[in-house]
C-alpha positions in Angstrom: 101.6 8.2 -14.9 100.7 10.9 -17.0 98.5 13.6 -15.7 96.3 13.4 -18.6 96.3 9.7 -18.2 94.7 10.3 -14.0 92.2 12.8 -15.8 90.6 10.2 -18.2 90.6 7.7 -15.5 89.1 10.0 -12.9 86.4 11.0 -16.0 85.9 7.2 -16.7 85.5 6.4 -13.0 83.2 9.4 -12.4 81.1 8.4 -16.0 80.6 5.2 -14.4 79.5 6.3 -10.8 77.0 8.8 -13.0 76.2 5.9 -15.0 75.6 3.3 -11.6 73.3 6.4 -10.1 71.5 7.2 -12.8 70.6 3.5 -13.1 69.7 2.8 -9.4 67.9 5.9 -9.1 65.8 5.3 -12.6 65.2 1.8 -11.5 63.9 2.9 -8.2 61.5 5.7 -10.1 60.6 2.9 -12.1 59.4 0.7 -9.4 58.1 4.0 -7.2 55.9 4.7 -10.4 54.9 0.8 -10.4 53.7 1.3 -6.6 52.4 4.5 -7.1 50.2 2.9 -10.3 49.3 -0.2 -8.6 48.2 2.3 -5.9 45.9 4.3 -8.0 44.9 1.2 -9.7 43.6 -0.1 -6.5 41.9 2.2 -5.1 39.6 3.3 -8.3 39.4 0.1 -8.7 37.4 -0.1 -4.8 36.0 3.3 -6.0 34.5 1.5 -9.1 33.0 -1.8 -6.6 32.0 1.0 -4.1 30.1 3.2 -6.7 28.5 0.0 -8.3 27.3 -1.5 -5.1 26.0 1.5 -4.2 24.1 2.2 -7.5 22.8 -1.8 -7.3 21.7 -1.1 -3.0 20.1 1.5 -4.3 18.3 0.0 -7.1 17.8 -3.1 -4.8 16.3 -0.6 -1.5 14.1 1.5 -4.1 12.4 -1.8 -5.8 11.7 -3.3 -2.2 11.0 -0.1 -0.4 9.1 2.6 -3.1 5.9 1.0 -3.4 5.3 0.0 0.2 5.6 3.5 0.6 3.8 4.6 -1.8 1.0 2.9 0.1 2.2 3.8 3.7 1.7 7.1 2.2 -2.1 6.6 1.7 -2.4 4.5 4.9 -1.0 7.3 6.8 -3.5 9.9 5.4 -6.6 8.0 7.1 -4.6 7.9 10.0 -4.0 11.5 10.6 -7.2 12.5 9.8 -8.8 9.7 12.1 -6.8 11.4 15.1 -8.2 15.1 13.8 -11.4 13.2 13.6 -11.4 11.8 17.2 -10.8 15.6 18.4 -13.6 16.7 16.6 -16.0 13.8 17.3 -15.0 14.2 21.3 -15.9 18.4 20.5 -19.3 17.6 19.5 -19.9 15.3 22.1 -20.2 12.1 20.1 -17.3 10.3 21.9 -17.9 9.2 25.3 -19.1 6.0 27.8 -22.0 4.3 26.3 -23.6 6.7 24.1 -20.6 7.7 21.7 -19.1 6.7 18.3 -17.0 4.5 20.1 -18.8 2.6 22.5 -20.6 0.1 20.3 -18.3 -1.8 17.3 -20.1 0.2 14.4 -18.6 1.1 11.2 -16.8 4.2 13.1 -15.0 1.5 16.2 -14.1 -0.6 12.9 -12.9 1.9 10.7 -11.2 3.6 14.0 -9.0 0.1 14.6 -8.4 -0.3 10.7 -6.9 2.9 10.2 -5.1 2.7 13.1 -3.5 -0.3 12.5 -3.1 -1.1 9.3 -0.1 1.5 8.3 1.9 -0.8 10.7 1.2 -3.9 7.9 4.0 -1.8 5.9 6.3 -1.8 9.0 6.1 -5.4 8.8 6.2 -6.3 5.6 9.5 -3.8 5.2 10.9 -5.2 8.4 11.0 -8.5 6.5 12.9 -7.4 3.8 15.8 -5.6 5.7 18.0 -8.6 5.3 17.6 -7.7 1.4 18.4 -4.4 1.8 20.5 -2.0 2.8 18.9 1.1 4.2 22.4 3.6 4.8 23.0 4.0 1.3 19.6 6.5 1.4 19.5 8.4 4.2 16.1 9.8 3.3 14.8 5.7 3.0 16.6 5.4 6.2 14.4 8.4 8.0 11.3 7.3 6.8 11.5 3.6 8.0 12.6 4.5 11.4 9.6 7.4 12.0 7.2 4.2 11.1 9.2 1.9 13.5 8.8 4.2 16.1 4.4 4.8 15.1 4.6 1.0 15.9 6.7 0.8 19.0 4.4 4.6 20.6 1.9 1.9 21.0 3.7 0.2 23.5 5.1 2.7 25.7 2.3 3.6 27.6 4.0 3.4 30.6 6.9 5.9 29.1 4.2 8.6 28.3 2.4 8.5 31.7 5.6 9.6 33.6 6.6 11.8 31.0 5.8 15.5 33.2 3.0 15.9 34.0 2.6 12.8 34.9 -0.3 10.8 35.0 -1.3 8.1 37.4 -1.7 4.6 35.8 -1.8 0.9 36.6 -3.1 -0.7 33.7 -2.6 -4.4 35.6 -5.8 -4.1 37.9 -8.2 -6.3 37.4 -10.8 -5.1 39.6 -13.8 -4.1 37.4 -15.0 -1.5 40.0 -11.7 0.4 40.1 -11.4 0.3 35.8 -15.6 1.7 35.5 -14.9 4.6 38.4 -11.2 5.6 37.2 -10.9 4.3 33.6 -7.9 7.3 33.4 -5.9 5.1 35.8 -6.6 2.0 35.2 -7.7 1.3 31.7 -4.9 -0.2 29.2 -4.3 2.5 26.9 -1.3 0.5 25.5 -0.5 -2.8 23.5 2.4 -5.4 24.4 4.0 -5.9 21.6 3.2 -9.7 21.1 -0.5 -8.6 20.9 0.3 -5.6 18.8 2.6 -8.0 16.4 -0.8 -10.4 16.3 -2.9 -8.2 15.3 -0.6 -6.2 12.6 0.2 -10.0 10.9 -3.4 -10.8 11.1 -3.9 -8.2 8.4 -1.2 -9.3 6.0 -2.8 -11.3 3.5 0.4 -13.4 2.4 0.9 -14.3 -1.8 0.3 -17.3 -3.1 3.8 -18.0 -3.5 4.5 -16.8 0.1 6.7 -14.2 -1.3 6.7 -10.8 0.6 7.1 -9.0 -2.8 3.4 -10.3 -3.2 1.7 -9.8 0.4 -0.5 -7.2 1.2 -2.3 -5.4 3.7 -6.3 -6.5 3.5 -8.5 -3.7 2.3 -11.4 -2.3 5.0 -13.9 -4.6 3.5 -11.7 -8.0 4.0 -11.1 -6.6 7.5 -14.6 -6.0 8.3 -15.5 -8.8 7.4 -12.8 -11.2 8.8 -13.6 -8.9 12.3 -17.1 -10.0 12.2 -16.3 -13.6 11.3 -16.8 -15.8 15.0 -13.1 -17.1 15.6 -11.4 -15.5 12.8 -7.6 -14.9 13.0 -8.5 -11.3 12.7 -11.2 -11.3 15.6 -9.2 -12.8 18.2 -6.4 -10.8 17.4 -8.2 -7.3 17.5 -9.9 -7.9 20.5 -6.9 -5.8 22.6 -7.3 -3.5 20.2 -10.6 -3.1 20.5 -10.2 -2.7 24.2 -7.9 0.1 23.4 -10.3 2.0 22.0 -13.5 0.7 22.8 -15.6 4.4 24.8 -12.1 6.0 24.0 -12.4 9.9 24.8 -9.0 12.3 25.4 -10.3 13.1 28.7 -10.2 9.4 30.1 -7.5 8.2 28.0 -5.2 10.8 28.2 -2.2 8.3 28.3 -3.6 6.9 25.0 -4.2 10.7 23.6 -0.8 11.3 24.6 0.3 8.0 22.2 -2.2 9.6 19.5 -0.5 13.2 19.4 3.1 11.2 19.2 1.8 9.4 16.1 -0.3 12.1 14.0 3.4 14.0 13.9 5.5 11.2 13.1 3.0 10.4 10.5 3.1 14.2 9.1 7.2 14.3 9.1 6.7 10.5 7.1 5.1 13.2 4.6 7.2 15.9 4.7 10.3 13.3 4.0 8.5 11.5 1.4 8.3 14.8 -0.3 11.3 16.7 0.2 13.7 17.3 -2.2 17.5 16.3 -2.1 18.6 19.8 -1.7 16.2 20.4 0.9 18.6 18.9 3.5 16.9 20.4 6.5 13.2 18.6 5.4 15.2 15.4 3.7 16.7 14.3 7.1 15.3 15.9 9.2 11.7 16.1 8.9 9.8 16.0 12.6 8.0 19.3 14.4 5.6 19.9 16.6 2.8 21.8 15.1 2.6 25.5 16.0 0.4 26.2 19.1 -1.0 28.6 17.0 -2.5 25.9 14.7 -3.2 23.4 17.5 -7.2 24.2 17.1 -7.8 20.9 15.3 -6.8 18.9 18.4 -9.1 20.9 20.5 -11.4 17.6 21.9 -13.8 20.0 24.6 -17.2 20.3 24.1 -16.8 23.1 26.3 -14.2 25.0 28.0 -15.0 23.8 31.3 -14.1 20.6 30.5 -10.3 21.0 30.4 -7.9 23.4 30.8 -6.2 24.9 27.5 -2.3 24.1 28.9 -4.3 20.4 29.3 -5.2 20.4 25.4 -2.9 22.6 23.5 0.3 22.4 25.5 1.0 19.0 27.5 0.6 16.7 24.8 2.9 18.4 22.6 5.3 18.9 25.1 5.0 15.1 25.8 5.7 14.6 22.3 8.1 17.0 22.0 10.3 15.3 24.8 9.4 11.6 23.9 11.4 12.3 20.1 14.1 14.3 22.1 14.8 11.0 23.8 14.7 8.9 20.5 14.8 10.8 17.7 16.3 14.0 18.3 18.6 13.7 14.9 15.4 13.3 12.7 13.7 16.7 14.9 14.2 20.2 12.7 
C-alpha cells in the first residue's frame, strides 16, 4: 500500500473521529443547555409563585389587618392617657380607699375598665383571623400584633411582676377579708386569669349579623355603659373581676398592678411608633420598644407628696421591671 494511500485513510479515520466528537460533545451541550434551561425555567418559575403569593399575603394581611389597626390605634390613645391620668389623679389625691375616683363605679371606674380593656377586642378579633393570614410576609404587621398579644397576656402575669427584683410580697388566693382590708398590697388580685380576662374581652365584641369577623366590632363606651349597668348582662358578670381589679386602685397599694400598668403604656407607645415608622426606618420598623427617659418620667409621678414614696420607688423600679419583663420576651422588638 501506497504511502499516499495510509495518509487519506489516516485523514478519513481521523475526519470521522473529529466528526463522532464533535457530535457527542454538541449533543451533550445540547442537552447541558436543555438542563441548564429547564433549570432557569424552574426556578423563575418558583420565583414568579413566590413573588405572587407574596403580593396576594400581603394584600390578603393588609385587608384583614389595616383597619383593626387603624382602630387599635385610637383605642390605644385612651389607654395611655388613662395610665398618665391615673398618676395624676393618685398626685392630687383623688385616688384612694373610699373617697377616690375609683372607689365608687362612677363614670371615671367605667371609663377606667373600658379603656382598659377594650384595645384587647382587636387582639381578639385579629387572633381570629390568623388562620387567613399570614403574618411573616410583613415583619412590621408581625411586630405590631405581637406588642398587643403581649398588652393582653401583662394582665395575667401578676405573679411574674411581683418577683421581678424588687420583689414584692403577694398572695392573691387569701380569702380572709381581714388580711385583703389591712394589706391590700399583698393580698389583693391585681391580675386576671386568662379565662376571665378572655370573658370579659368577648363580652365586648358585638358580633355581625352574618357572624362574620370582617363585620364584628368592639361596642362603643355608651353600649358598654349601658350593658355594665344592665342586672345580669353578659357584660356585667363578666367585668365584675375587672372591676375588682381596679375598684380603690392606687400605685401605692397595687404596685404589682402599677407594675402591669407601666408594662402596657410602653408597649402601647412602641404599637405607635411601629404604626408610624417608615420602611427605611429599620431601627423604629422592627424594632420599636423603649423605656422612656428617666428624665421624662414626671408624668408617672403618682405622690401627693414626697413622703409618700421614695423617687427610686416611682421613677426607677417600674421601669426597670419593665425593662427586664420585655428582655425576657421581647428583647428582638427592644431598640
Amino acid at each position: 500500500m501506497s504511502v499516499e494511500i495510509v495518509l487519506s485513510v489516516i485523514a478519513i479515520i481521523g475526519s470521522v473521529i473529529v466528526a463522532l466528537i464533535t457530535h457527542f460533545s454538541t449533543k451533550k451541550n445540547q442537552e447541558s443547555i436543555t438542563l441548564l434551561n429547564s433549570k432557569l425555567e424552574e426556578k423563575k418559575a418558583e420565583k414568579d409563585a413566590r413573588r405572587d403569593y407574596l403580593y396576594d399575603a400581603r394584600k390578603r394581611l393588609y385587608e384583614e389587618c389595616e383597619p383593626l389597626f387603624f382602630l387599635l390605634n385610637e383605642m390605644s390613645e385612651r389607654a395611655i392617657h388613662r395610665v398618665y391620668s391615673l398618676a395624676r389623679t393618685a398626685r392630687k389625691g383623688n385616688l384612694g380607699k373610699s373617697s377616690g375616683w375609683l372607689s365608687s363605679r362612677g363614670y371615671y371606674f367605667k371609663s377606667t375598665l373600658y379603656n382598659m380593656i377594650s384595645p384587647l377586642t382587636i387582639f381578639k378579633l385579629m387572633q381570629k383571623r390568623l388562620t387567613l393570614v399570614d403574618l411573616s410576609v410583613d415583619p412590621n404587621v408581625k411586630t405590631r400584633y405581637e406588642l398587643i398579644k403581649y398588652v393582653y397576656l401583662s394582665f395575667t402575669n401578676d405573679y411574674t411582676m411581683a418577683g421581678v427584683e424588687p420583689k414584692i410580697e403577694y398572695d392573691p388566693n387569701s380569702r380572709n377579708s381581714e388580711k385583703i382590708e389591712q394589706n391590700p398590697t399583698k393580698y389583693w388580685p391585681q391580675g386576671i386569669y386568662a379565662g376571665r380576662l378572655d370573658n370579659a374581652i368577648e363580652s365586648l365584641i358585638i358580633e355581625g349579623s352574618d357572624k362574620s369577623d370582617n363585620l364584628s366590632r368592639c361596642m362603643s363606651y355608651g353600649e358598654f355603659e349601658n350593658e355594665l349597668m344592665k342586672k345580669g348582662s353578659k357584660v356585667q358578670e363578666a367585668f365584675y373581676t375587672v372591676g375588682e381589679l381596679f375598684l380603690n386602685f392606687h400605685p401605692k397599694t397595687r404596685p404589682v398592678l402599677w407594675r402591669i400598668l407601666i408594662v402596657q403604656i410602653h408597649l402601647y407607645l412602641a404599637l405607635a411608633r411601629a404604626c408610624e415608622a417608615k420602611e427605611s426606618n429599620i431601627t423604629t420598623f422592627l424594632k420599636p420598644l423603649k423605656l422612656t427617659p428617666k428624665d421624662k418620667r414626671d408624668e408617672f409621678d403618682w405622690r401627693s407628696s414626697e413622703n409618700e414614696a421614695s423617687e427610686e420607688e416611682v421613677f426607677v423600679e417600674p421601669f426597670e421591671v419593665a425593662k427586664k419583663y420585655y428582655e425576657q420576651r421581647l428583647r428582638q422588638y427592644l431598640a
